[in-house]
C-alpha positions as CSV (number, residue, x, y, z in Angstrom):
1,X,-11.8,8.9,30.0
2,X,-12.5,5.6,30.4
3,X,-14.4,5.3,27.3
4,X,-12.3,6.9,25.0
5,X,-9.5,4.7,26.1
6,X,-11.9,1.7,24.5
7,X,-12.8,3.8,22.0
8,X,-9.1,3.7,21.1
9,X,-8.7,0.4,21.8
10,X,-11.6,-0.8,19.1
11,X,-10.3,1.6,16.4
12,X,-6.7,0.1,16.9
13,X,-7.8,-3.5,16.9
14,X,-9.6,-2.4,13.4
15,X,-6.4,-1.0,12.2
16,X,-4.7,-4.8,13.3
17,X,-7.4,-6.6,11.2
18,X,-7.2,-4.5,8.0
19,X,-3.5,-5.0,7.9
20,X,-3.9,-8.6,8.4
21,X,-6.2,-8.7,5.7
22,X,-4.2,-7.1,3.8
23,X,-1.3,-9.4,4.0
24,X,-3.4,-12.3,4.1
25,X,-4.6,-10.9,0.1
26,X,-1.3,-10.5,-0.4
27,X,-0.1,-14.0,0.8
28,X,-2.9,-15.5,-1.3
29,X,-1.8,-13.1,-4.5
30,X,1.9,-14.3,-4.1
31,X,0.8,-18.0,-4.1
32,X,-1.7,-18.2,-6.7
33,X,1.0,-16.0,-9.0
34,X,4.2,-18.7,-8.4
């Protein structure tokens, strides 16, 4: 139990990085456009 609860943990701090990347992309997109 204790395993898949940092199982979990890893796959939702992966989740947490793709968005930022995502936003970070997006950030950079919006800047370099205005």
């Amino acid at each position: 139990m204790v395993w898949f609860m940092s199982v979990n943990q890893l796959h939702i701090y992966k989740f947490l990085c793709c968005i930022l990347q995502e936003l970070l992309v997006m950030a950079c997109v919006a800047t370099v456009n205005s």
